[in-house]
MARPA-122366 format. One record per residue (C-alpha): x, y, z. Coordinates in steps of 0.02 Angstrom, whole numbers, padded with zeros to 5 digits, always signed. Layout:
residues N
XYZ;...
end
This chain:
residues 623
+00349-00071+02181;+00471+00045+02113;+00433+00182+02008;+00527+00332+01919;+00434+00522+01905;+00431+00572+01716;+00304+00687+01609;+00190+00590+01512;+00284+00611+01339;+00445+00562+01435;+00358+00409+01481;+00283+00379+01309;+00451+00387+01206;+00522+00282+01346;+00403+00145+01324;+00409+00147+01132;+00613+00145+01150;+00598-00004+01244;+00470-00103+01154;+00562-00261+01031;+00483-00357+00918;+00528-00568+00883;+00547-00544+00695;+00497-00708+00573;+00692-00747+00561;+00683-00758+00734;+00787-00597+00780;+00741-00470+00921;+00737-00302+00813;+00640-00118+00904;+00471-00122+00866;+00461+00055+00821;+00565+00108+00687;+00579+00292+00760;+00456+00460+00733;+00435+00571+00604;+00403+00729+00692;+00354+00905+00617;+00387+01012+00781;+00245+01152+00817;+00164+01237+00975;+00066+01078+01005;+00222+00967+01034;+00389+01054+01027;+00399+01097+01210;+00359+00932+01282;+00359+00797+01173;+00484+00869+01106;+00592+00882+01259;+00571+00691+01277;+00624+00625+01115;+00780+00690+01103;+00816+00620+01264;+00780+00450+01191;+00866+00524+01021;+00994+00377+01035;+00862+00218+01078;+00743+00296+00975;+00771+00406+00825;+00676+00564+00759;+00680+00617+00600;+00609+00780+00514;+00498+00783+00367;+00448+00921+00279;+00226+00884+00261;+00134+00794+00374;+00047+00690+00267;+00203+00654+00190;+00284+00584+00339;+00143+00484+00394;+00146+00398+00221;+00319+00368+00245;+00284+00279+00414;+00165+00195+00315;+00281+00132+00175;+00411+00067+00336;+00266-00040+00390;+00229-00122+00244;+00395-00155+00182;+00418-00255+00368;+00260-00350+00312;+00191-00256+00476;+00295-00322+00580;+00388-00144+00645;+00305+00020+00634;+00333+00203+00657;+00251+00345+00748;+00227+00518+00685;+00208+00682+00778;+00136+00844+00745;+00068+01011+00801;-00124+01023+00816;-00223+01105+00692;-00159+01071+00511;-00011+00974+00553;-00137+00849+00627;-00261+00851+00482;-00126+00837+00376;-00123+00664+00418;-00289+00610+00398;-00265+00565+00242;-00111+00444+00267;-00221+00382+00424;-00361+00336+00304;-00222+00248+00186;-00163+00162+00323;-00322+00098+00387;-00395+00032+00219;-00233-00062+00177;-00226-00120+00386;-00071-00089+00414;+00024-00005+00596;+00047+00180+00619;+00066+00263+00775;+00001+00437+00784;+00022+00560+00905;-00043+00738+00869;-00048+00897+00987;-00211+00931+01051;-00261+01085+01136;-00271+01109+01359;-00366+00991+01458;-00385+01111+01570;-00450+01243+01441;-00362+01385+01521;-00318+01466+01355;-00447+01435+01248;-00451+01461+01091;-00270+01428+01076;-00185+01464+00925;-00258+01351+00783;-00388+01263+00896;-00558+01197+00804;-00722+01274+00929;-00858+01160+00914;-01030+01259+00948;-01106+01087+00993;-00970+00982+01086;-00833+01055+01214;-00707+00905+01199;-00716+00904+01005;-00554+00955+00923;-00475+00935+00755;-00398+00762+00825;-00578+00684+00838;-00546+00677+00630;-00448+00525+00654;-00592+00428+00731;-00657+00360+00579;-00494+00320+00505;-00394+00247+00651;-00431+00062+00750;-00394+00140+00895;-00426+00322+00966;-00386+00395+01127;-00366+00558+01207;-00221+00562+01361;-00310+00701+01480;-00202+00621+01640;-00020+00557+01634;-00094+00403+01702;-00196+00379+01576;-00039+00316+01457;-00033+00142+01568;-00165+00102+01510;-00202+00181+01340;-00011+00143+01268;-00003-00033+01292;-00167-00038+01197;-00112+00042+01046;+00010-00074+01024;-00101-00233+01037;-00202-00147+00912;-00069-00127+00766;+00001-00304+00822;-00160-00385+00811;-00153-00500+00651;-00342-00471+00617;-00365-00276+00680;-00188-00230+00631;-00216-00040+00592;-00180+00152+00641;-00190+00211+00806;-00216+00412+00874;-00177+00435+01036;-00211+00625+01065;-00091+00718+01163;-00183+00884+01250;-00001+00997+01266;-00021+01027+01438;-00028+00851+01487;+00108+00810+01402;+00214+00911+01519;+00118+00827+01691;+00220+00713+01781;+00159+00557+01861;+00262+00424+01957;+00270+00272+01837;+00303+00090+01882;+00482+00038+01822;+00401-00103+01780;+00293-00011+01638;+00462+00036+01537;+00496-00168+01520;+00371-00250+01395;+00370-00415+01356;+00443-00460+01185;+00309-00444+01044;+00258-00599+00969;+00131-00615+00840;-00009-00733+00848;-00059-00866+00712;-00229-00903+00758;-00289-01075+00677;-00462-01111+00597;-00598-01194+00679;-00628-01358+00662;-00801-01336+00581;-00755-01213+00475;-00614-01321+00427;-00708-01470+00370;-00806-01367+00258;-00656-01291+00193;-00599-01463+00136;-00764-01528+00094;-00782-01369-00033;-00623-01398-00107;-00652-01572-00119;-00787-01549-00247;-00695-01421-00365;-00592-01479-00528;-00576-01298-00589;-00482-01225-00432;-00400-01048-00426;-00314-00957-00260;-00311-00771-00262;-00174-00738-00155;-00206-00570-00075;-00086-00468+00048;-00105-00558+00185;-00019-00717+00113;+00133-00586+00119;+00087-00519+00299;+00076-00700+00374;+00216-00750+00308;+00146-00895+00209;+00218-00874+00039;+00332-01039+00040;+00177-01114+00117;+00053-01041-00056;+00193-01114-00164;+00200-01289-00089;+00015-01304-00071;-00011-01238-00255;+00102-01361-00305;+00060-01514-00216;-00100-01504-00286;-00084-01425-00461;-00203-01247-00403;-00152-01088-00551;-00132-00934-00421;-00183-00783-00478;-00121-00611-00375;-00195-00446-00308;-00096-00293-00289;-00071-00343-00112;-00012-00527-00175;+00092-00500-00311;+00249-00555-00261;+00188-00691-00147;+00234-00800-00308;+00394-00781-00404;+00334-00712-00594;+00410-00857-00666;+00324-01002-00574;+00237-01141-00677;+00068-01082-00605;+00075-00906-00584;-00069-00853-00700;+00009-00659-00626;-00133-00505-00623;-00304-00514-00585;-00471-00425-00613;-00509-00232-00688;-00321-00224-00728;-00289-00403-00722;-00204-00498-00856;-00286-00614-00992;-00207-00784-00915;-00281-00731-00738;-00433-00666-00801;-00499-00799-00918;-00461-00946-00799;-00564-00843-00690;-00719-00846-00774;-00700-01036-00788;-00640-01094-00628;-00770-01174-00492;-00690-01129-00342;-00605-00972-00293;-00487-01018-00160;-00446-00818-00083;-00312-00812+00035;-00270-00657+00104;-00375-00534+00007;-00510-00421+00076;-00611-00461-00104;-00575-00249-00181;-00684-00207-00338;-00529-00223-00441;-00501-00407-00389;-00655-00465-00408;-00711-00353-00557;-00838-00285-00449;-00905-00457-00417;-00920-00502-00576;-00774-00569-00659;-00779-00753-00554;-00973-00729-00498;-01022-00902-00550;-00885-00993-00455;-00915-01062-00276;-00795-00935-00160;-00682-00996+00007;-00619-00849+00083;-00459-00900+00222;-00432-00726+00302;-00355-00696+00471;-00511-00558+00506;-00669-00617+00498;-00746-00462+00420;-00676-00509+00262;-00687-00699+00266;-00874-00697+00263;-00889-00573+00134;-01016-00617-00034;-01088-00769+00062;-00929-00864+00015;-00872-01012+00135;-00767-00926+00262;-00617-01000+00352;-00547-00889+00487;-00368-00919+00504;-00191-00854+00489;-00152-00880+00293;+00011-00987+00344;-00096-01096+00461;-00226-01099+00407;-00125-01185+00215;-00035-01307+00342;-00201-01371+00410;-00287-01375+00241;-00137-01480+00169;-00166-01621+00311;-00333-01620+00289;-00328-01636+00084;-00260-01813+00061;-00240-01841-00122;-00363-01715-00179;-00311-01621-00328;-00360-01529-00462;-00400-01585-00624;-00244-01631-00727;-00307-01549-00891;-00343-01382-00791;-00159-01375-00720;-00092-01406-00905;-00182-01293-00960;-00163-01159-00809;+00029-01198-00848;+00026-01166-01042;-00082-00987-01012;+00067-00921-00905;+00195-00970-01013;+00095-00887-01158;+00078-00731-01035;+00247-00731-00995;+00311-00742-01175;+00186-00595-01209;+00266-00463-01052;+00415-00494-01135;+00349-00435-01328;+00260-00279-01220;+00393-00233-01116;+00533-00255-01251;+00454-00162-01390;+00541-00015-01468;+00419+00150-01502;+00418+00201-01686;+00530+00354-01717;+00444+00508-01664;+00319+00426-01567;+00296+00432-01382;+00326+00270-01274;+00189+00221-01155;+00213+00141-00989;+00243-00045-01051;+00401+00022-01123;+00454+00129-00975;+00431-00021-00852;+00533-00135-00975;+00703-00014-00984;+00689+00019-00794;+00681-00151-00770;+00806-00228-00890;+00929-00075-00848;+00999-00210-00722;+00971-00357-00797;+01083-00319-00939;+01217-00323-00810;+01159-00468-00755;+01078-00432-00607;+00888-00485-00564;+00774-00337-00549;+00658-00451-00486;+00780-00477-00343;+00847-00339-00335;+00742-00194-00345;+00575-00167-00253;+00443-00075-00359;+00325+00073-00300;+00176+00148-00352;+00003+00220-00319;-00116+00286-00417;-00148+00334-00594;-00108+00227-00761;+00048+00144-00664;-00034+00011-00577;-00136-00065-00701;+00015-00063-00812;+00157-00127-00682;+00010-00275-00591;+00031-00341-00771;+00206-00319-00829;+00317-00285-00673;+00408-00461-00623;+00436-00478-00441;+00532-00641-00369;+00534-00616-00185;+00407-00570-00065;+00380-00393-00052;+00486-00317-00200;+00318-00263-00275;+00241-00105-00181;+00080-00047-00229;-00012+00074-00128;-00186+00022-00228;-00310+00008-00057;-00339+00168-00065;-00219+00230-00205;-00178+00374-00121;-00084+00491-00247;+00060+00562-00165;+00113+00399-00099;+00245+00352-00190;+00389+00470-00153;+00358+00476+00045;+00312+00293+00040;+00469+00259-00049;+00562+00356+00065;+00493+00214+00217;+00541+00076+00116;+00723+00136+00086;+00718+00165+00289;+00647-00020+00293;+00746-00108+00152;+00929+00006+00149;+00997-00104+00049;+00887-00129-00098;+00874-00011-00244;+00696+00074-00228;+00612+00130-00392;+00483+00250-00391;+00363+00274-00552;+00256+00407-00556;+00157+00489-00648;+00170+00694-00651;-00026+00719-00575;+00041+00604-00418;+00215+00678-00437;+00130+00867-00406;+00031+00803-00282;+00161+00770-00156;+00344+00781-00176;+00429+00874-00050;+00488+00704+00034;+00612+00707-00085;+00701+00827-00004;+00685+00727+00131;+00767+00566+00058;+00931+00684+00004;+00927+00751+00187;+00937+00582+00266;+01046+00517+00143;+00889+00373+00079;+00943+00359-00087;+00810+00334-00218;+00766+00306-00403;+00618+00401-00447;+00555+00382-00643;+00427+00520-00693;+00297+00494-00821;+00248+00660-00908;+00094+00631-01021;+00024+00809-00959;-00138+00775-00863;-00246+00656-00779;-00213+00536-00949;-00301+00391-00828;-00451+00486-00769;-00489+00558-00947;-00496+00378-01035;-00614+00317-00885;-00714+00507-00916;-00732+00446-01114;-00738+00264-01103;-00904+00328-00970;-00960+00421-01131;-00912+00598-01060;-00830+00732-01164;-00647+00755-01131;-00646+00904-01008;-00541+00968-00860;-00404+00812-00862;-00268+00855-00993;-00178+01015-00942;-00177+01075-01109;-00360+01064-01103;-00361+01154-00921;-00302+01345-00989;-00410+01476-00925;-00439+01643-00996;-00273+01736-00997;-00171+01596-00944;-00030+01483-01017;+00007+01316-01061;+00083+01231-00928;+00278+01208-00936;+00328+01097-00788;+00523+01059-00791;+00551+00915-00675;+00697+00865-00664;+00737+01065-00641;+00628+01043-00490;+00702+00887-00435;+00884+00955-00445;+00800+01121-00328;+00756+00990-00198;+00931+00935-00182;+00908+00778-00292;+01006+00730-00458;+00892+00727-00636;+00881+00732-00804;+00745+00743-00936;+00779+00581-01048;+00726+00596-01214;+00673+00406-01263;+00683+00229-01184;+00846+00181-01249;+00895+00331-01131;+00806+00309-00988;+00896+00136-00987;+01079+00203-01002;+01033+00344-00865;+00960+00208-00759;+01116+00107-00755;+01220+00273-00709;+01068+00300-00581;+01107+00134-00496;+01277+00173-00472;+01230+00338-00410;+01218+00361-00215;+01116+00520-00219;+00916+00506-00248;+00904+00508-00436;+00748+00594-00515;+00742+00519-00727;+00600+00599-00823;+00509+00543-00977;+00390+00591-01073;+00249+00485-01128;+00074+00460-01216;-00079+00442-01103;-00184+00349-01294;-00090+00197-01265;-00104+00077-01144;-00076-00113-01134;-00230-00178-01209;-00228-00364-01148;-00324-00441-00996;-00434-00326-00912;-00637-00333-00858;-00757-00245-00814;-00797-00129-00671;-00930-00031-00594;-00913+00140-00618;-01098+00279-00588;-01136+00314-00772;-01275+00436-00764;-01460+00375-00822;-01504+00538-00907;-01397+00634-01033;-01417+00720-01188;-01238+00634-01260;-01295+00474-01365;-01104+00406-01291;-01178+00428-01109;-01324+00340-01157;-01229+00194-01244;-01128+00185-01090;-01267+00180-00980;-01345+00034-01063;-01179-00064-01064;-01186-00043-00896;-01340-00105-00870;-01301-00257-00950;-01134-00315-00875;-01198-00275-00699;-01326-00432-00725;-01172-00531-00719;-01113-00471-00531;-01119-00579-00400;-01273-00583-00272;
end
């Protein structure tokens, strides 16, 4: 056996250089798109050292916050529908907690990310090094053992040889269809720089293919059976219709037997907008189409969907239906006593279809499943298109329409054309109802664990995924202040993107949730936020955006914001359009309820009203 002598993070960014992926087109593409690193003492010298020896096979590329990049990485992943992924490096102290967060994001929404922090000396020689975490209680604990809760897969290197084993690992862990996740592998800095002979034949992996496990035969039959009895039937498609690939497969199998689909964040896009039977949003922010069928339909077909509060209306919104749950990962296929059928979503259709006959749904339901998303459609339009009275502030409906129609009036397709992102705040209630998305994967909402601060570094891994698709990024300014310096980033590395601000001056979400819960409006609204001897704020955005290298302006209406989005397009530096808006208005159509702790005892009469309410709708959740 032949072998070659290298340090252990030589051998490490020769093995990722080398690994290739079998991609669903059927083209042989690296599996790793390249590392994010954020040098430091924990893994300039050596790891380092190694990766710009492998600069040309496999590319590094600075960030400027840790988090940041890993959310980036994160973005990459999900625009390959998790079929490539990319590692991230950092020092050890902060720069490693720093991506706890975008390790937590990663593992909610189960999707690859390799990290690889500095860790302090196996051998202990210097402790405490410079930003090392003591433990009073355990000697191998360091800030690293954070990512144990949030990764699939955790490992500490404390030998060079240890990577044979560990490495390969990782990767069968973020390629696993049903434990597809983050990874830490720790890297102590002194064993980083160890060398170890390693087998040649480590540095040639076999091609990654990903498995399509099919559904047990049991489990099958009472998939059919189930299905068999239902005349009201509605599928839920859920992110893992996207993941597996299976969205022609959703389409035919909706069609062939007349099923309305109805989409989570993770599923929109699975189904063109304008399909006969795409009933579009579901659940808390769900539209009226989706959401009324769903109280009336008497089996919930989920495909794909691990079954989030928002979906489901925190098990409310279809409790009284019967529930089949086709999920690659068991965990969530068995979830609310529902009839579980373990299977890749693409497989698991195809067997389902030859196992049907010439079961369908009733045709009344499909008419009528047909004529609600026409009406729905009809209605985005009227939401999206409407004009704001003079002086008046748009809200978000309006915002999504101009960025949107900004290319169709040249008659392009957004829906084609342009891939959406969000995160957190009013945004993805508004955009799950109103955005249209026609292929797979042109809708990109970070909503697992809505992490704001997503959306600029996640855009920026989408550009790096999808370089030739115009990336829009709305935000609002809480999210935008959260995290932005990856801006800088995309301007640096020449990743053009759109990015729309919001302005409506606070937390405008959190405070209608604070007094729709009864509160008093308190600590949201910036204006309401002035302490004693301080000012109002005054943010200037697009002032902030052009310091970070970027191109902006401050728009002063829709009409605007449509004419600068058309220059923006054309543009080929990121371009950073602000607007401001109203946080009172919001679209007031579809919607349900959901569970929110609304505290028994409080002198407010609103509290108390609240309270009761909630009393009463939880009687409707599912048990």
């Amino acid at each position: 056996m032949t072998s070659i002598r290298l340090t252990m993070a030589q051998a490490l960014t020769k093995y990722l250089a080398a690994l290739r992926v079998e991609m669903a087109d059927g083209s042989i593409q690296p599996y790793c798109g390249g590392v994010f690193a954020i040098f430091g003492h924990g893994n300039v010298a050596a790891l380092g050292e190694a990766l710009w020896a492998e600069r040309e096979a496999l590319p590094t590329y600075r960030a400027h916050n840790e988090q940041g990049m890993a959310l980036a990485a994160v973005g990459f992943a999900k625009a390959h529908l998790r079929q490539r992924m990319m590692a991230v490096s950092s020092s050890i102290g902060p720069g490693a907690t720093n991506m706890v967060t975008a390790a937590a994001v990663a593992h909610v929404n189960r999707i690859p990310l390799l990290l690889l922090p500095g860790d302090t000396f196996a051998t202990r020689a210097p402790d405490p090094v410079l930003q090392q975490v003591e433990s009073f209680q355990q000697g191998d604990v360091s800030a690293n053992d954070c990512f144990r809760p949030v990764t699939r897969y955790f490992d500490r290197i404390n030998r060079p040889e240890q990577l044979l084993t560990a490495l390969p690992r990782a990767i069968q862990v973020m390629t696993d269809p049903a434990n597809c996740g983050p990874v830490c592998l720790a890297l102590p800095q002194d064993v980083q720089a160890h060398a170890f002979d390693y087998p040649t034949s480590f540095f040639e992996p076999e091609v990654i293919r990903f498995r399509r496990p099919p559904a047990d035969a049991i489990e099958l039959q009472r998939a059919v059976a189930l299905l068999k009895t239902a005349r009201r039937p509605m599928i839920v498609a859920g992110g893992g219709v996207l993941y597996s690939q299976a969205c022609d497969t959703l389409r035919a199998f909706a069609e062939a037997y007349g099923i309305p689909v109805v989409e989570s964040h993770g599923g929109k896009s699975a189904l063109a907008w304008d399909h006969p039977l795409n009933l579009g949003a579901i659940g808390v922010d769900g539209g009226p189409a989706a959401n009324l069928l769903a109280r009336e339909a008497d089996v919930v077909f989920a495909v794909g969907t691990r079954l989030q509060d928002f979906t489901t209306g925190s098990h409310a919104l279809f409790a009284k239906s019967k529930l089949l749950s086709l999920n690659v990962q068991h965990f969530d296929a068995s979830k609310w006593s529902g009839t579980s059928l373990v299977a890749d979503a693409k497989v698991g259709l195809e067997q389902l279809t030859s196992a049907l006959g010439g079961w369908a749904a009733d045709a009344a339901w499909t008419q009528r499943a047909k004529a609600e998303a026409a009406g729905w459609v009809n209605k985005v339009t009227a939401l999206t298109t409407h004009v704001p009275a003079p002086g008046t502030l748009p809200y978000d409906a309006e915002v999504i329409g101009a960025v949107r129609d900004s290319l169709n009036d040249a008659g392009g397709d957004s829906g084609t054309r342009d891939v959406a992102l969000c995160a957190a705040g009013t945004l993805p209630a508004e955009l799950h109802k109103l955005w249209r998305a026609s292929l797979p994967g042109n809708y990109h909402m970070e909503y697992g664990y809505s992490c704001m601060g997503y959306e600029i570094a996640g855009a920026l891994g989408v550009k790096m995924a999808r370089p030739d698709q115009e990336v829009i990024v709305m935000v609002g300014d809480g999210s935008y202040m959260m995290m932005n310096s990856e801006l800088a980033t995309s301007v640096m590395l020449g990743k053009k993107l759109i990015i729309v601000v919001l302005d409506n001056r606070g937390y405008g979400c959190i405070q209608r949730l604070q007094t729709a819960t009864g509160s008093a409006k308190f600590n949201n609204m910036l204006d309401d936020c002035i302490g004693e001897g301080g000012e109002a704020s005054r943010i200037d955005f697009a002032l902030h955006a052009r310091s970070m290298g970027a191109d902006a302006v401050h728009v002063k209406d829709v009409a605007e914001l449509k004419r600068e989005m058309a220059r923006a397009r054309a543009a080929q530096r990121t371009q950073v359009l602000v607007i401001d808006t109203t946080h009172t208005r919001v679209t007031a159509e579809g919607g349900c309820w959901w569970e929110v702790g609304i505290p028994e005892v409080s002198t407010r009469p609103e509290v108390q009203a609240a309270h009761a309410g909630f009393l009463e709708a939880r009687k409707n959740q599912r048990v």
